[in-house]
C-alpha positions in Angstrom: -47.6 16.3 -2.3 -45.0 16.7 0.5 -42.9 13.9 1.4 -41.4 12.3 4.7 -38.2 10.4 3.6 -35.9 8.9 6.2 -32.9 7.0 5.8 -32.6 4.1 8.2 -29.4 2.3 9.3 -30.4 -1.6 9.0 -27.4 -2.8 11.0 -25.7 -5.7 9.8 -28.6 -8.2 9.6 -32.7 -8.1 9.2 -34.7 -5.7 11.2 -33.8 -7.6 14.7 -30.3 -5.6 14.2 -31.8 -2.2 14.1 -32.4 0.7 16.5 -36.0 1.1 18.0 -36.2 4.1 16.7 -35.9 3.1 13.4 -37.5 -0.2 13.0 -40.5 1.8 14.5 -39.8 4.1 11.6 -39.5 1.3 9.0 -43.0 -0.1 10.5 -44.6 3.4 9.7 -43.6 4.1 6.4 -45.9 3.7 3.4 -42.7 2.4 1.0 -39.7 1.0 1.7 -37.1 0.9 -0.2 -33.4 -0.7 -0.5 -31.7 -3.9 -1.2 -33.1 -7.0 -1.6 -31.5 -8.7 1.1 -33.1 -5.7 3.6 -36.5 -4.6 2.3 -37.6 -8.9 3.0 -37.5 -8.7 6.4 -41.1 -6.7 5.4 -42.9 -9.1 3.7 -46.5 -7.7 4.2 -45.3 -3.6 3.2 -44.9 -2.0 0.0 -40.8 -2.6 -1.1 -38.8 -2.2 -3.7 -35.2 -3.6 -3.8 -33.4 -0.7 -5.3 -30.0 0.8 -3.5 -28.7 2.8 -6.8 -29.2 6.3 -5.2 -30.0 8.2 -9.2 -32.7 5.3 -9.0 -34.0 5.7 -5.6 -34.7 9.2 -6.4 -36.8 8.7 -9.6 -38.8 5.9 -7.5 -39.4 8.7 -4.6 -40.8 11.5 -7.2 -43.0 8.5 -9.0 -43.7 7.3 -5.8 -47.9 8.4 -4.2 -46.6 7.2 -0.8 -46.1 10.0 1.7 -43.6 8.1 4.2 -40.6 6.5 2.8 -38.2 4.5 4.4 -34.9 4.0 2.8 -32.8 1.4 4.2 -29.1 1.0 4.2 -27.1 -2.0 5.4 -24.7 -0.9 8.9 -24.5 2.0 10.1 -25.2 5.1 7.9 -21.7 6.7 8.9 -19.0 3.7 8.5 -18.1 3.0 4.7 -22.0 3.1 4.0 -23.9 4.5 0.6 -26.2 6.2 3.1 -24.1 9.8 2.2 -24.7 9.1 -1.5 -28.2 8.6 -1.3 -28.6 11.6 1.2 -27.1 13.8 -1.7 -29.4 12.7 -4.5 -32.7 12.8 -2.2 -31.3 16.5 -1.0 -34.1 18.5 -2.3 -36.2 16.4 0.3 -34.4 17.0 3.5 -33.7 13.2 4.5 -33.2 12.6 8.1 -30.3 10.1 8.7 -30.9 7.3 11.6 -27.7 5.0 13.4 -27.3 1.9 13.7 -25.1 -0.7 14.1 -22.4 -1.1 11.8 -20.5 -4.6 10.6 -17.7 -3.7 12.7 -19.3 -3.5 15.7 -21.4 -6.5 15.5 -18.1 -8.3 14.4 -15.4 -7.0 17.3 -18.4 -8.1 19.6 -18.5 -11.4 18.2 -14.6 -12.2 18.4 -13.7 -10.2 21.2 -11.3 -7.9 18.9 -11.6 -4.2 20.1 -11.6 -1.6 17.4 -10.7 1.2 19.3 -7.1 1.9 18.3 -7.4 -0.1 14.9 -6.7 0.9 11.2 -10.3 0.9 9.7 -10.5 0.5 5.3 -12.8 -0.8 3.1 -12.1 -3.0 -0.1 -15.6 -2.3 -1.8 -15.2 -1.3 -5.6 -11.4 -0.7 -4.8 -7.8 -2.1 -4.7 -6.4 -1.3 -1.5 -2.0 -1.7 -0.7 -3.5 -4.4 1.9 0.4 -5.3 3.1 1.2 -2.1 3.9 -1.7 -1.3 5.3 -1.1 -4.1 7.7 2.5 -3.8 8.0 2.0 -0.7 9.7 -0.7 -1.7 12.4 -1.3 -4.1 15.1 -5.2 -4.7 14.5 -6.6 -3.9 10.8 -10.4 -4.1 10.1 -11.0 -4.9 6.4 -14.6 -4.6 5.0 -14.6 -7.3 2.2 -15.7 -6.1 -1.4 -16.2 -9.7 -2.4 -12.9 -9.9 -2.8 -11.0 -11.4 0.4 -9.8 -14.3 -1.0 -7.2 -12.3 -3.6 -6.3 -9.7 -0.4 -5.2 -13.1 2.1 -3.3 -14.7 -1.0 -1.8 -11.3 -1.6 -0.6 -11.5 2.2 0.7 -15.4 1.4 2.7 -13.7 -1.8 4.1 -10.8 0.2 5.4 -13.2 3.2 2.7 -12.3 5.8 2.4 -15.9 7.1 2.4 -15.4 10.4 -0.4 -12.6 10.9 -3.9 -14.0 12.5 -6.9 -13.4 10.4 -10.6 -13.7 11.5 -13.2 -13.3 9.1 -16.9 -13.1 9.6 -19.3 -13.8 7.0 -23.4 -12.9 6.5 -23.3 -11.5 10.0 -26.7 -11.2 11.6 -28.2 -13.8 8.8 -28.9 -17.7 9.7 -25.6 -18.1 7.2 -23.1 -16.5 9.6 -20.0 -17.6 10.0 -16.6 -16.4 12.1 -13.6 -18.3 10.9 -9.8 -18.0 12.3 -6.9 -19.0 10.8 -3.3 -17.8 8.9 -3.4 -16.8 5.6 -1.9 -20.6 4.6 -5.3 -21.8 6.0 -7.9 -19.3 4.8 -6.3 -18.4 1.4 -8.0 -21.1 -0.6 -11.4 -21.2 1.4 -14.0 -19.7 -0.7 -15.2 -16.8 0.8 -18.6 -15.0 0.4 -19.2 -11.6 -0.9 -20.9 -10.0 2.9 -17.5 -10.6 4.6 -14.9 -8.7 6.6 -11.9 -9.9 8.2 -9.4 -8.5 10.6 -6.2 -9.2 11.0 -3.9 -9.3 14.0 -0.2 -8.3 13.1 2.0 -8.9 16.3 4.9 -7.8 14.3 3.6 -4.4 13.1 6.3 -1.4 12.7 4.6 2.1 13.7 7.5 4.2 11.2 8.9 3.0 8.3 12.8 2.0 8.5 15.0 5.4 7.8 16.9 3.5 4.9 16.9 -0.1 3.9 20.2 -1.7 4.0 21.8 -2.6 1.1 22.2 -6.0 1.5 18.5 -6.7 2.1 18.0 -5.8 -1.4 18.7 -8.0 -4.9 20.7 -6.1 -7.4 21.7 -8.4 -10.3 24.1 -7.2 -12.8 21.3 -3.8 -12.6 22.9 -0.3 -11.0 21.8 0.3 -7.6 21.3 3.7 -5.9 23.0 3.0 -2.6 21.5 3.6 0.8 23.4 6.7 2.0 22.1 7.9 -1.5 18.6 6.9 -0.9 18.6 8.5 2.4 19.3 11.9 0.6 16.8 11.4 -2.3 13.8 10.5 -0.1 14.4 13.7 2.4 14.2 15.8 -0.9 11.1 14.0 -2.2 9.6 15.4 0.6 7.1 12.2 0.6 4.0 12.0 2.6 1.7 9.1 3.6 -0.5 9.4 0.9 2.2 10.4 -1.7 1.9 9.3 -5.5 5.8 8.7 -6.8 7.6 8.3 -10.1 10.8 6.1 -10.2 11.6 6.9 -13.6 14.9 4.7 -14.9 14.2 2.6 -11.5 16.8 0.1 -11.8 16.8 -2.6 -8.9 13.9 -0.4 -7.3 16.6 0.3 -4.4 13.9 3.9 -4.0 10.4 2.6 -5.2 10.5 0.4 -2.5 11.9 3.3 0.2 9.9 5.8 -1.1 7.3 2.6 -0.2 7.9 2.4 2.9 7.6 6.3 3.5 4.4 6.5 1.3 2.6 3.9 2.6 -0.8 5.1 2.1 0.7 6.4 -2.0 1.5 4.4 -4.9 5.1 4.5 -6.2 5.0 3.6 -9.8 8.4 2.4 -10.6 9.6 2.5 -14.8 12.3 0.9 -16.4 12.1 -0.4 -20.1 14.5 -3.2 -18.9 13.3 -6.8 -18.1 15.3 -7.2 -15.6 15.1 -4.4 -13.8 11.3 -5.0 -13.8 12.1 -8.3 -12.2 14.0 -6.9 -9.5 11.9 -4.2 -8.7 9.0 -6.5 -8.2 11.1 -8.9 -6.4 12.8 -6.5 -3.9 8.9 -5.6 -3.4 8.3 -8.4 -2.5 11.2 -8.7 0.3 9.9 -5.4 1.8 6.1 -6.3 2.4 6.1 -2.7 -0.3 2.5 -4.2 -2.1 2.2 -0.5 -2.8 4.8 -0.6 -6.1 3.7 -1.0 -9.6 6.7 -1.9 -11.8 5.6 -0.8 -15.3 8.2 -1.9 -18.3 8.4 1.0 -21.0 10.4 4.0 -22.2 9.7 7.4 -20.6 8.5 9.8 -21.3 6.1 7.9 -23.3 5.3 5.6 -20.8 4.4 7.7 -18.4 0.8 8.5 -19.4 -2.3 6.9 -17.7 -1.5 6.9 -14.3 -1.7 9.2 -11.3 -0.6 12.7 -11.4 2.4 12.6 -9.0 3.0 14.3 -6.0 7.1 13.4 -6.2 9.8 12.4 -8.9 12.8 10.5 -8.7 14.6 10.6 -12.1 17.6 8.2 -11.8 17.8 7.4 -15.3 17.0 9.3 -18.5 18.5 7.3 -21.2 19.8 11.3 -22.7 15.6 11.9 -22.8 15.6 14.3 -19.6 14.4 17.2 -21.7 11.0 15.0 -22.6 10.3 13.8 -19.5 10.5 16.9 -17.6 8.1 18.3 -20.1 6.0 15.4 -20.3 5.5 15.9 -16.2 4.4 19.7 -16.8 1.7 18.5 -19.3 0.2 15.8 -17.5 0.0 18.3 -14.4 -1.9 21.1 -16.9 -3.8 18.5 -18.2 -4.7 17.2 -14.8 -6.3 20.7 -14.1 -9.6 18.8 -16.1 -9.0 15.6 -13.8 -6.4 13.7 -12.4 -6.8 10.3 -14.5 -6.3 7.0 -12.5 -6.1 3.6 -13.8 -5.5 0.2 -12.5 -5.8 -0.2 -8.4 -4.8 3.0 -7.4 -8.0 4.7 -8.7 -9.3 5.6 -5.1 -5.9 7.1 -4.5 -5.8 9.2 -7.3 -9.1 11.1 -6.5 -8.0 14.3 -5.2 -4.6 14.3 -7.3 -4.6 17.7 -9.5 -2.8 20.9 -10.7 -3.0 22.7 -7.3 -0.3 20.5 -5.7 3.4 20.5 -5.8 5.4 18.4 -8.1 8.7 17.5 -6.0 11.5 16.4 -8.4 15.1 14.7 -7.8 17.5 14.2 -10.5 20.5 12.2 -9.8 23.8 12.7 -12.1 27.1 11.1 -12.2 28.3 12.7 -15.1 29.2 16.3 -15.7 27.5 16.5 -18.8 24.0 15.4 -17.3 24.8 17.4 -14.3 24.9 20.8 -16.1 22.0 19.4 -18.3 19.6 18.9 -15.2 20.9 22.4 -14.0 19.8 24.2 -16.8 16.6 22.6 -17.0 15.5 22.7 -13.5 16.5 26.1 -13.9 13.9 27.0 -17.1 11.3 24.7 -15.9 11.0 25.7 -12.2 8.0 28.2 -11.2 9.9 32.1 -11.2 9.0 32.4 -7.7 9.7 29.7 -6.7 13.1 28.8 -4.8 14.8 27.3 -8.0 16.7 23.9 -8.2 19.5 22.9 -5.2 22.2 21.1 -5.9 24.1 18.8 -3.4 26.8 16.2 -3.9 26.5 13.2 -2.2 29.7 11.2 -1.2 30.7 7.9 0.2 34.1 6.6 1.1 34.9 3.1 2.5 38.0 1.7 4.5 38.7 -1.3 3.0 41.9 -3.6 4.4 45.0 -4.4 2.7 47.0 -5.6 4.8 47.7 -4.7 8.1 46.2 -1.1 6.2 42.9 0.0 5.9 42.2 1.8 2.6 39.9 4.6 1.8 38.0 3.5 -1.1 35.9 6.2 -2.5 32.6 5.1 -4.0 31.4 7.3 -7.5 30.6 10.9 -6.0 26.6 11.7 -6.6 25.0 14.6 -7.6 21.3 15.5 -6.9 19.8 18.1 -8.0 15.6 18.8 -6.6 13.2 21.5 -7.9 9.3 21.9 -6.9 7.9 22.8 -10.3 
């Protein structure tokens, strides 16, 4: 028996927020099918509440009806499972139908135009939600029942003075737009069918070209200094969407610069020292940089289970350079399989795999690790590739003694940068 099956955008509420077109469609069809919350707005047609797409296709090929109707909350092309289901019900030729999406209905009802604002979704994901914000005036974020953890995550990273609005069972008798900072919505449970915007007045388009010093907390942990920085970041040659390794991260003086630069990325910063870890989350903290992960541990060995990485910064080897340099070439071959994700930057990681470079920066102070990097960037780098470059970074101060000023030379740096 052939089949009709159409997909139908259900807008953000019962069948008053649909198209014409495909209520009229919903009206016709012998079955309708979707979530429970849609398919009752039909009380006297055949339903069933059922949005799993591998499910909705075994219920279409069991299925005698000859018109189906499967319903989708929003609008089938804004963060909706309407692709999903198109793919599993493939071998029927679904046609798609608009309608209106959750952020529509919600800039209409607070006056909050969309049209130049950052669009992402928390469903089923952990999103950098500070540095997503950081970066942009107006940010639309569709709630994965999870608000309430993203606004105190704003209240923990210092965002006190951005606006939020959030709009709850739009299109449902239990609607409701509330307004307030993140001090006043934090703690006000929120339900699950909620998104929220936020209004950032103070929002910074580029990322600072190097954090000063003093803005950052060092403790009695060595610090990579800013003129450094500078250098290793141009050599990371980071993008927006960047995964990084800080291995030996120390204060986190880079994590949180290679942050700022990857703001879309993850920089997962290691150190097996306490401190350190406590600095590097707290200097996170200072900088609004939500995207770093301070992990505590020993590399190489503590370097498995998390996103392949698009760039490393290797500031501190603790004599085990050799290891983790090999380490990074095995969990790129084995990436070739999948690139494995864990924690909240499994979305990120999707499309991380073999195919891409693996930009690596070694820092040395010392001769001895400065011919040892040399020689190993030198085995370990692709034969057509470009090999490993070498520059020496140096900083000298004037300092006053006297009626003199001084130059006081700071520890000359070497770093050395391959793309294996």
């Amino acid at each position: 028996m052939e089949k009709t099956v159409n997909i139908l955008s259900a807008g953000p509420g019962g069948r008053e927020s649909m198209s014409l077109e495909a209520a009229s469609l919903a009206d016709a069809a012998d079955l309708l099918i979707g979530a429970a919350r849609l398919v009752e707005a039909w009380p006297h047609k055949q339903t069933i509440a059922e949005y799993r797409p591998d499910r909705i296709l075994r219920i279409i090929g069991e299925s005698s009806a000859g018109t189906i109707a499967v319903l989708v909350s929003g609008d089938a092309g804004f963060f909706s499972g309407a692709g999903a289901i198109a793919r599993a019900l493939e071998a029927y030729q679904p046609a798609v139908y608009p309608g209106i999406s959750s952020l529509a209905a919600f800039s209409a009802k607070t006056g909050i135009p969309y049209d130049n604002a950052r669009l992402i979704s928390a469903h089923g994901r952990d999103i950098s939600i500070v540095s997503e914000i950081r970066r942009h005036r107006v940010t639309f974020v569709l709630g994965g029942g999870n608000l309430n953890g993203l606004i105190r995550r704003l209240q923990e990273y210092h965002m006190n003075d951005v606006r939020l609005f959030v709009g709850e069972n739009l299109g449902s008798d239990r609607e409701r737009i509330l307004e307030g900072t993140p001090g006043d919505l934090a703690e006000q449970p929120l339900e699950t069918l909620a998104l929220m915007a936020v209004i950032n007045e103070q929002a910074q388009a580029l990322a600072a070209v190097s954090v000063p010093d003093g803005e950052l907390v060092r403790g009695s942990v060595p610090m990579t200094k800013e003129l450094v920085r500078g250098a290793i970041i141009r050599r990371l040659q980071l993008r927006e969407d960047s995964i990084v390794y800080d291995i030996g991260a120390g204060t986190g003086s880079v994590s949180v610069e290679a942050a700022l630069n990857a703001w879309r990325g993850t920089v997962y910063a290691f150190d097996y020292k306490e401190e350190a870890i406590r600095l590097i989350r707290e200097n996170a903290l200072r900088m609004q940089t939500d995207n770093v992960v301070a992990v505590q541990g020993t590399a190489p060995d503590v370097l498995r289970g998390y996103p392949l990485p698009d760039a490393v910064f290797i500031g501190g080897s603790e004599g085990k350079l050799n290891a983790i340099l090999e380490e990074l070439l095995r969990l790129r071959e084995e990436s070739g399989q999948s690139a494995p994700a864990s924690g909240r930057t499994a979305v990120q990681a999707e499309s991380r795999t073999s195919d891409r470079p693996m930009n690596v920066v070694i820092s040395a102070v010392t001769l001895q690790t400065l011919e040892e990097a040399a020689a190993l960037l030198k085995r370990f780098a692709p034969p057509d590739g470009e090999g490993a470059s070498i520059v020496q970074v140096a900083e000298t101060r004037l300092k006053p003694v006297g009626r003199y000023d001084m130059f006081r030379p700071e520890t000359p740096v070497f770093l050395l940068s391959a793309t294996l």
